[in-house]
KEMARRO-483711 format. One line per 2 residues: their letters; for each residue x, y, z of N, C-alpha, C. Coordinates in steps of 0.001 Angstrom, whole numbers, always signed. Atoms other than C-alpha are relative to their C-alpha. Last residue first. Layout:
a	X:Y:Z:X:Y:Z:X:Y:Z | ... $
//
This chain:
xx	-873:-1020:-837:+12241:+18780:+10613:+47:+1503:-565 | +910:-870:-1528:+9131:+17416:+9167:+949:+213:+632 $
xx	+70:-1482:+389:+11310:+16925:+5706:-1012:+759:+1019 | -1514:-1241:-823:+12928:+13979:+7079:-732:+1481:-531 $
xx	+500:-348:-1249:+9116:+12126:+6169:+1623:+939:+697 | +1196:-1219:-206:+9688:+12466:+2420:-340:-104:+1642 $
xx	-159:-1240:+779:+13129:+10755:+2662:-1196:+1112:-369 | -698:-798:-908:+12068:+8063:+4871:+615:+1213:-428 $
xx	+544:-912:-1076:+9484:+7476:+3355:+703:+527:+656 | +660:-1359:+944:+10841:+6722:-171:-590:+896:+1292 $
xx	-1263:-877:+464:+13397:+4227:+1721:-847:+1674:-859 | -574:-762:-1290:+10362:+2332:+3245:+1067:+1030:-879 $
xx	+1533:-460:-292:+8559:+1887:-260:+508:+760:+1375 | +63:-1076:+285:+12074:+646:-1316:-549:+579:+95 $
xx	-597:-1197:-678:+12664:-1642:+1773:-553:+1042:-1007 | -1304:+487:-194:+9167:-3722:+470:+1143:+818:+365 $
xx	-548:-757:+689:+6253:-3373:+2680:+1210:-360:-648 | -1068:+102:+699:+4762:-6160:+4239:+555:+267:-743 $
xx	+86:+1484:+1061:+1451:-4604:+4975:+1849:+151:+254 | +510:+777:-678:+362:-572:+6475:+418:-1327:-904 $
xx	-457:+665:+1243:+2570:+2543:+5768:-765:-1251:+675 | +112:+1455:-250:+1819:+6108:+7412:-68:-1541:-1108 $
xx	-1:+683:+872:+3800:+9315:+7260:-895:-1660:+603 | +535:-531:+1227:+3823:+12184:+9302:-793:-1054:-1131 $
xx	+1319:-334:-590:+4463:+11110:+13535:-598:+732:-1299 | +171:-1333:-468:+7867:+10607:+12098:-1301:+1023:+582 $
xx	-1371:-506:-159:+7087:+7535:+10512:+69:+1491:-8 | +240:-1953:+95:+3864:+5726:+11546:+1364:+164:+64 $
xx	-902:-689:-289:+3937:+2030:+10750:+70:+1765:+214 | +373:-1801:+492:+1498:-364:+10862:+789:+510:+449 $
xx	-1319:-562:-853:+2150:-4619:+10571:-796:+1322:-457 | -1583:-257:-173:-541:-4756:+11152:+650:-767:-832 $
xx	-840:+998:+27:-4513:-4686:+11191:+1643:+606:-216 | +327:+1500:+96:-7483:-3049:+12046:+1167:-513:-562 $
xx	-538:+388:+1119:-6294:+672:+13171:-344:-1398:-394 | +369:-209:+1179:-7674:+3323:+15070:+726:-815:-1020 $
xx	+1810:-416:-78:-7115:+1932:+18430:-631:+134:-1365 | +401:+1213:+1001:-3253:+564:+17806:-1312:+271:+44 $
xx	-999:+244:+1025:-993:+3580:+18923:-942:-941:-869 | -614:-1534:+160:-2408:+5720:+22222:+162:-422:-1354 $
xx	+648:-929:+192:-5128:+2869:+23067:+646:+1194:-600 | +1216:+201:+762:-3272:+40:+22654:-912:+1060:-372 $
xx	-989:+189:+1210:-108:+1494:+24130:-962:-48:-845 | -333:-1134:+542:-2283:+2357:+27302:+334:+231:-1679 $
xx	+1487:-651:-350:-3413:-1231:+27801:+6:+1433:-633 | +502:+4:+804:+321:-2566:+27449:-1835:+652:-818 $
xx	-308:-173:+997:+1034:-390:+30135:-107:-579:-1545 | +690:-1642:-108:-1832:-1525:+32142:+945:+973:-977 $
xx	+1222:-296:+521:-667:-4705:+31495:-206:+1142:-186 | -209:-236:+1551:+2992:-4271:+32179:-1386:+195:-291 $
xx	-1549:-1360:+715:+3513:-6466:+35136:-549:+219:-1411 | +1091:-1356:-218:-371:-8385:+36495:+1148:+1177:-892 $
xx	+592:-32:+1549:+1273:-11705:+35395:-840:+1396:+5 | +1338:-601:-396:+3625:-11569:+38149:-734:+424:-1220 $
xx	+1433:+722:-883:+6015:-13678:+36966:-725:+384:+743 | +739:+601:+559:+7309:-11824:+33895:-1086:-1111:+970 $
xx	+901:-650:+257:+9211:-9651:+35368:-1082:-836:-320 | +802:-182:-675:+11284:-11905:+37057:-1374:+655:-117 $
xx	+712:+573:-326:+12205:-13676:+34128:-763:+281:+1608 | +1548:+75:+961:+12658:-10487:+31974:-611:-1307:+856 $
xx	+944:+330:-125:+14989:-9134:+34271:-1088:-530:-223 | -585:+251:-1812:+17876:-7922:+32223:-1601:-254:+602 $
xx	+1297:-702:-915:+16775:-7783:+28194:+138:-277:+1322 | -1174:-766:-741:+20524:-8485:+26375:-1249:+950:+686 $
xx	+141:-1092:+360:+18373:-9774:+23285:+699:+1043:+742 | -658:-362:+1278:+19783:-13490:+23657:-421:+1998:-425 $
xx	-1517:+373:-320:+18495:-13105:+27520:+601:+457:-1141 | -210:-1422:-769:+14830:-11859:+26409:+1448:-191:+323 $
xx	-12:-927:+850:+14528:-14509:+23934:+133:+1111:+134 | -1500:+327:+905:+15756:-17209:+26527:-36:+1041:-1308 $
xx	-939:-537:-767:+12520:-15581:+28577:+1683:-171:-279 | +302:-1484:-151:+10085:-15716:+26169:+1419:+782:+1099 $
xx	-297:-563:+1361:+11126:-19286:+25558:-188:+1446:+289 | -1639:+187:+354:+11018:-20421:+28931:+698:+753:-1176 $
xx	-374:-586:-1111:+7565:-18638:+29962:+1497:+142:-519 | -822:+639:-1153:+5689:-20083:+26633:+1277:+711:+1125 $
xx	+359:-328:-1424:+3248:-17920:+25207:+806:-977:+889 | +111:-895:-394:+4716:-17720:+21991:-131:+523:+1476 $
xx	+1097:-588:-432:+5471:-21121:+21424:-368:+1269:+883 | +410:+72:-1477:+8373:-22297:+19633:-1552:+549:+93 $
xx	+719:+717:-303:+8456:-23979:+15952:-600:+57:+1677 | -530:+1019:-1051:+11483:-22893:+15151:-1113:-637:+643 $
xx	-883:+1019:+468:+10924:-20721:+12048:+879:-857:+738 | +112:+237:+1502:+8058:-18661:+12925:+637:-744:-435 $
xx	+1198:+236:+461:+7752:-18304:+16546:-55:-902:-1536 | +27:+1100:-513:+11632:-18355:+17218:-1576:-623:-370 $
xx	-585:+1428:+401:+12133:-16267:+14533:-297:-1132:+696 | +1102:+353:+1247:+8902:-13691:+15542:+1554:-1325:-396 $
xx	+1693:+289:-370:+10314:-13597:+19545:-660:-626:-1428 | -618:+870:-261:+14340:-13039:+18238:-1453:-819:+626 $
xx	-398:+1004:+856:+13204:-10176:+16136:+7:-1800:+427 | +1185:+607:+1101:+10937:-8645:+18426:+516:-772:-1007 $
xx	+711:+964:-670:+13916:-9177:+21362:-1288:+26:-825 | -743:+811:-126:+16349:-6944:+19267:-932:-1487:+28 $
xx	-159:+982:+1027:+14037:-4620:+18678:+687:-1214:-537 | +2054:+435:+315:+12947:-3957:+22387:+275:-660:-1329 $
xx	+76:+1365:-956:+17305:-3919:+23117:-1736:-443:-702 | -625:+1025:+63:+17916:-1239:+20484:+84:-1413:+574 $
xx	+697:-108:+1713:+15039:+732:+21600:+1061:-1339:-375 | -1270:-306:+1083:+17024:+397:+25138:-1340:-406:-1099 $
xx	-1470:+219:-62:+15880:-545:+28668:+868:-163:-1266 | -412:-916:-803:+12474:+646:+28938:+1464:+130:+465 $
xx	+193:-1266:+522:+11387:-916:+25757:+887:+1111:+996 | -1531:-223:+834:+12608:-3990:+26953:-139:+1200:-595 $
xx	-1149:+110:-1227:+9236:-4147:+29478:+1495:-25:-491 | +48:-1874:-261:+7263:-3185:+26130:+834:+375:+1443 $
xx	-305:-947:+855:+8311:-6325:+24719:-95:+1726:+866 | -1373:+22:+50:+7944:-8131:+27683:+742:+923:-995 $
xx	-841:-675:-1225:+4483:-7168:+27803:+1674:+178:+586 | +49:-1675:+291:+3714:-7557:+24335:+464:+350:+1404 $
xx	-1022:-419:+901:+5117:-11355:+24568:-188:+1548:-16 | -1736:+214:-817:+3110:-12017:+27869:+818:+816:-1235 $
xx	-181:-1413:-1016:-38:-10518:+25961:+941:-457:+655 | -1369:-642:+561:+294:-12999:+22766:-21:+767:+953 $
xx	+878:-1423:-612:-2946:-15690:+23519:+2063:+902:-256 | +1299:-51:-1396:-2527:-18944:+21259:+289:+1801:+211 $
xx	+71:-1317:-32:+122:-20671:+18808:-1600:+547:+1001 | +1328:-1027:-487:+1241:-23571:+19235:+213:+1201:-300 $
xx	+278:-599:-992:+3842:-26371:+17395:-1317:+1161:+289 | +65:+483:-1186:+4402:-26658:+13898:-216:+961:+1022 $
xx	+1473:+312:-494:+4055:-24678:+10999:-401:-958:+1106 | +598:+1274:-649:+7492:-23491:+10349:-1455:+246:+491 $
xx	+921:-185:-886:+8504:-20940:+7679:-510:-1534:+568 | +1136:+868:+18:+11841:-21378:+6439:-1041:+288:+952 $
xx	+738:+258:-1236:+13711:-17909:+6315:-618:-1664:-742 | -761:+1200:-330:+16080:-16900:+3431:-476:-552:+1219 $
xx	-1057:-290:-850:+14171:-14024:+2882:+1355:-606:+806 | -7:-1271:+477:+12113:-15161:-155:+1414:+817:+547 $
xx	-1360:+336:+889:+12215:-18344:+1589:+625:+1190:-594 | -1494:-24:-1210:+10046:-16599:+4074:+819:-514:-899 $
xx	-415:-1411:-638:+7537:-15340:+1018:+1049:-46:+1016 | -922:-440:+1508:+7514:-19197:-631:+550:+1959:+537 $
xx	-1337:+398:-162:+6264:-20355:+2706:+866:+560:-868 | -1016:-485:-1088:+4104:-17812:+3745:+1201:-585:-258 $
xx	-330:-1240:+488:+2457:-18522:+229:+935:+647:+1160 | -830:+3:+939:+2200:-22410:+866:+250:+1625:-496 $
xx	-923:+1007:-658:+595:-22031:+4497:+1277:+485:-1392 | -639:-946:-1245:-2049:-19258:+3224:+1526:-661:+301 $
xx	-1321:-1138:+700:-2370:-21996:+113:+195:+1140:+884 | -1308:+491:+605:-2999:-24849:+3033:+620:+1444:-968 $
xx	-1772:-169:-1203:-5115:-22426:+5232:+1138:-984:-832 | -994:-629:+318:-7721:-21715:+2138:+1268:+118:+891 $
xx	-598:+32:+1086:-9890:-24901:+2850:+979:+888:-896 | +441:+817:+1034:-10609:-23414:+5824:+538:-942:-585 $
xx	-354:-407:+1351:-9312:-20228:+7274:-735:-906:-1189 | +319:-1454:+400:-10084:-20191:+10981:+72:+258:-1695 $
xx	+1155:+111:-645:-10597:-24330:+11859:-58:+1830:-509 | +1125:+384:+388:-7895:-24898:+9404:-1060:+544:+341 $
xx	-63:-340:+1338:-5634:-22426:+10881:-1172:+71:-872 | +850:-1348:-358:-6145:-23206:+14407:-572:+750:-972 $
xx	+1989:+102:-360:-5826:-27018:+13414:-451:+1785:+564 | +982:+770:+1532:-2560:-26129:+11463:-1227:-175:+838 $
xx	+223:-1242:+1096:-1113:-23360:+14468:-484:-1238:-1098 | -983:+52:+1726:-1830:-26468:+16927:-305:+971:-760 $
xx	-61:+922:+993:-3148:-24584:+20140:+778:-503:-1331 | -191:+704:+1073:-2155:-22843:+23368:-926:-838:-959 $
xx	-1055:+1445:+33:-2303:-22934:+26612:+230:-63:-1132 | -1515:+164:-36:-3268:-18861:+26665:+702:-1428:+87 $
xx	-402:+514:-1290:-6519:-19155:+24839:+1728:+132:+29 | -1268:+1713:+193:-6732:-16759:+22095:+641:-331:+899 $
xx	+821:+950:-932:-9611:-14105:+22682:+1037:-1169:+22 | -444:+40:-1355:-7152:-11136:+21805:-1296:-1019:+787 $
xx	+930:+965:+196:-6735:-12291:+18105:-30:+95:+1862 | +703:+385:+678:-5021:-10116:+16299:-1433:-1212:+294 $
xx	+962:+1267:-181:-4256:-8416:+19373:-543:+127:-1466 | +622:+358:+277:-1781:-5099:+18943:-507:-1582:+12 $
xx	+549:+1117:+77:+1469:-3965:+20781:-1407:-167:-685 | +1323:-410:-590:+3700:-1017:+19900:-970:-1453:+178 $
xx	+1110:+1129:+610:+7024:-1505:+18665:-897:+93:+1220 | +627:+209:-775:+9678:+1929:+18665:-920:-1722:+30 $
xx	+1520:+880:+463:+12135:+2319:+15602:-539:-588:+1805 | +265:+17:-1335:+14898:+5288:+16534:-1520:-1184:-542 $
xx	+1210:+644:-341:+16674:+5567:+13674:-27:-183:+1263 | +56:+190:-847:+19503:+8252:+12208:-1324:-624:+88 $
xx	+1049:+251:-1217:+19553:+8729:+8651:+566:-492:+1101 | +638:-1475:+777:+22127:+9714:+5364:-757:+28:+1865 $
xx	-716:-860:+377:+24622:+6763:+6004:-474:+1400:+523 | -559:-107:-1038:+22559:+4538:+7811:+521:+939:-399 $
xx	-65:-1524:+99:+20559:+4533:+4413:+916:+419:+1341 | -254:-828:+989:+20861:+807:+3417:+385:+1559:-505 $
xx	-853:+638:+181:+20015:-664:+6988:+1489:+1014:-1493 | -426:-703:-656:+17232:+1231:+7334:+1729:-164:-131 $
xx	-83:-1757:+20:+15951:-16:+4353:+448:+371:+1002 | -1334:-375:+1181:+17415:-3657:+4828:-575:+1487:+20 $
xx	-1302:-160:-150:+15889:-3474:+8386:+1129:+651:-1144 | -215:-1276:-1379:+12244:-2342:+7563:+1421:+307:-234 $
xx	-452:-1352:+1083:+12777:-5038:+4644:-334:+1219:+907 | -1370:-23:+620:+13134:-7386:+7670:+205:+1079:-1408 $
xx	-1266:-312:-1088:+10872:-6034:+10145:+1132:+211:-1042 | +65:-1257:-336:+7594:-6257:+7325:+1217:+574:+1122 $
xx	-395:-576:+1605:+8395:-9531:+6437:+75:+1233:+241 | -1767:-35:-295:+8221:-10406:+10595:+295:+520:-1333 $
xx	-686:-770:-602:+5015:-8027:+10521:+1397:-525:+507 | -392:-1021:+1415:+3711:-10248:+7458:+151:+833:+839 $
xx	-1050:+476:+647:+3802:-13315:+9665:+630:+1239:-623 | +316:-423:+1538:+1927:-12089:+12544:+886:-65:-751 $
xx	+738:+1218:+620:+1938:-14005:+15788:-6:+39:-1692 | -1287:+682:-307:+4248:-11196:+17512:-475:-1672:-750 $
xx	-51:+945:-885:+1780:-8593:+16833:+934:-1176:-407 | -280:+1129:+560:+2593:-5327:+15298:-605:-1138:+1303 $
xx	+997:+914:-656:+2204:-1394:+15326:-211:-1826:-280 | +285:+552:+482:+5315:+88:+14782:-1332:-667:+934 $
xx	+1033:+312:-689:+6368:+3895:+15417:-301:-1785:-672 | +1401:+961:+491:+9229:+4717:+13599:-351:-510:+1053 $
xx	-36:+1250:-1039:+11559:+7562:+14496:-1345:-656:-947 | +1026:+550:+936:+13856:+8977:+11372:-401:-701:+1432 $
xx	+88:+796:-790:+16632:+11372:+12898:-1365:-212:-992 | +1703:-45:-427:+18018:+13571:+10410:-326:-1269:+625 $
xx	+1306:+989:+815:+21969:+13125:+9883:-1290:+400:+1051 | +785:-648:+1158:+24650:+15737:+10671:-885:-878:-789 $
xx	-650:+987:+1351:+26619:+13351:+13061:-370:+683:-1200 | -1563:+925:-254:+26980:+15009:+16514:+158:-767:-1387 $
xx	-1212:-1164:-910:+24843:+18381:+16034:+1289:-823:+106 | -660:-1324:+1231:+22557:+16850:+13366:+858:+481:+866 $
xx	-933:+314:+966:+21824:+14210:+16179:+586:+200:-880 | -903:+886:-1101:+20855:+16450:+19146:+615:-1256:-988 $
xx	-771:-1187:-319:+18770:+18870:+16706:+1579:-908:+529 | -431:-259:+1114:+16727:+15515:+15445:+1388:+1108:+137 $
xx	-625:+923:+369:+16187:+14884:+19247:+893:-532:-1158 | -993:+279:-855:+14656:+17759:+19755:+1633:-1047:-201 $
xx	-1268:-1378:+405:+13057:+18263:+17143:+1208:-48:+480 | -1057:+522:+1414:+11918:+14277:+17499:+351:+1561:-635 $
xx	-1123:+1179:-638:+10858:+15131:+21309:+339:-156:-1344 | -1533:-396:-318:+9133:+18328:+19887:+816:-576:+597 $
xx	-765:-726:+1272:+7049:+16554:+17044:+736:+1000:+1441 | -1190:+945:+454:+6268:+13925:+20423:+749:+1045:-1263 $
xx	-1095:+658:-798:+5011:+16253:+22807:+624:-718:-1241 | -793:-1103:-143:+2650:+18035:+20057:+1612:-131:+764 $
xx	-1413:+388:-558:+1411:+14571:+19259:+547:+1185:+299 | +45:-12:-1215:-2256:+15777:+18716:+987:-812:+971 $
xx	-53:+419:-289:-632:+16669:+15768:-701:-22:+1908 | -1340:-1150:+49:-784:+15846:+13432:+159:+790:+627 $
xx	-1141:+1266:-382:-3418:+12644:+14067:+973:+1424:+444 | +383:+808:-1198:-6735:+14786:+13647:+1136:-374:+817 $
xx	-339:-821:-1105:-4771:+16604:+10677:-381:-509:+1733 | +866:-1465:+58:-5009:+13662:+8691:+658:+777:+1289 $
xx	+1041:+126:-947:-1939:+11740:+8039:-544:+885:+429 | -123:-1085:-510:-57:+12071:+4570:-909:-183:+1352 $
xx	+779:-1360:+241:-20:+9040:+2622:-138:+912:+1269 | +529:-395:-1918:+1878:+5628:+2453:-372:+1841:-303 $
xx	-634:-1009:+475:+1007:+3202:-944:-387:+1221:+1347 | +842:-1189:+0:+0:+0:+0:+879:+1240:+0 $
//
């Protein structure tokens, strides 16, 4: 989808945030002379086409390091916030939600992760995702760099290992490899974070039915498994809100 100008509604009743990214823009033009680019992402940790959507994220960001400074945020959304937390088989959840169209769903994820050099796995569970947003947003508070770290290492293990989202161990060996401190204490009081995830929902994912969604620079918005060059066009028309 092609990304377009956000209404005035949106523009901003961020006033705080267009002067945290002046700010902030000022404070990296001063030490490197590059425009700061922040991205907002709205995603869930179940969703295939918000890990596609990470990785040409990456190569575009990746590609322009030169010119840009990033600051990429991740915001939580429920594709499916009735989904028991034990778990079920992702093929009988599939079936039972898709049909007769969950095999070519199956065979198009697969040919799209190869794409990236990914195999997509279809084993194992899938189920309720609010531990993973809470941890996520509990790494948030200890480094941007750290939160994206641990969404990557959350959607591989999901996607092409066959773990289970809502599992304690895994969530918490994905918080370790990401260099997230605390994550297994945090995590056992199941009350941590809600209320911040709660907020998030309402400030970032309210007005929106599905993800991956990206707001860049509190100007620009981009919704689907974008490819980098679609990102790379935004990020060059959204540096021009400094």
């Amino acid at each position: 989808m092609r990304f377009v100008s956000l209404p005035a509604s949106h523009s901003f009743s961020h006033i705080s945030l267009s002067r945290y990214i002046r700010t902030m823009a000022q404070s990296h033009g001063n030490n490197t002379g590059k425009k700061l680019i922040r991205i907002d992402v709205s995603s869930d940790s179940v969703c295939p086409w918000c890990l596609v959507g990470k990785k040409n994220l990456d190569k575009a960001m990746d590609s322009s390091k030169e010119k840009f400074n990033f600051e990429v945020r991740w915001h939580p959304f429920f594709l499916n916030p009735s989904a028991p937390k034990e778990g079920v088989h992702k093929r009988e959840y599939f079936q039972q939600k898709f049909g007769s169209r969950s095999e070519q769903i199956f065979a198009r994820m697969t040919e799209v992760f190869r794409g990236l050099g990914l195999e997509y796995d279809t084993s194992g569970l899938t189920g309720n995702t609010l531990d993973s947003h809470r941890l996520i947003t509990f790494a948030g508070h200890q480094g941007f760099d750290k939160q994206n770290a641990l969404v990557e290492e959350l959607f591989l293990g999901y996607f092409t290992q066959g773990k289970y989202i809502g599992d304690r161990e895994f969530l918490v060996g994905a918080a370790g490899k990401a260099g997230v401190e605390g994550a297994a204490e945090f995590l056992e009081n199941p009350n941590n974070g809600v209320e911040e995830v709660n907020e998030e929902l309402d400030k970032y994912s309210a007005h929106i039915t599905g993800v991956p969604y990206y707001v860049i620079n509190g100007k620009l918005k981009l919704s689907g498994g974008q490819p980098p060059e679609l990102f790379l066009r935004a990020f060059e028309s959204a540096a021009d809100v400094f």
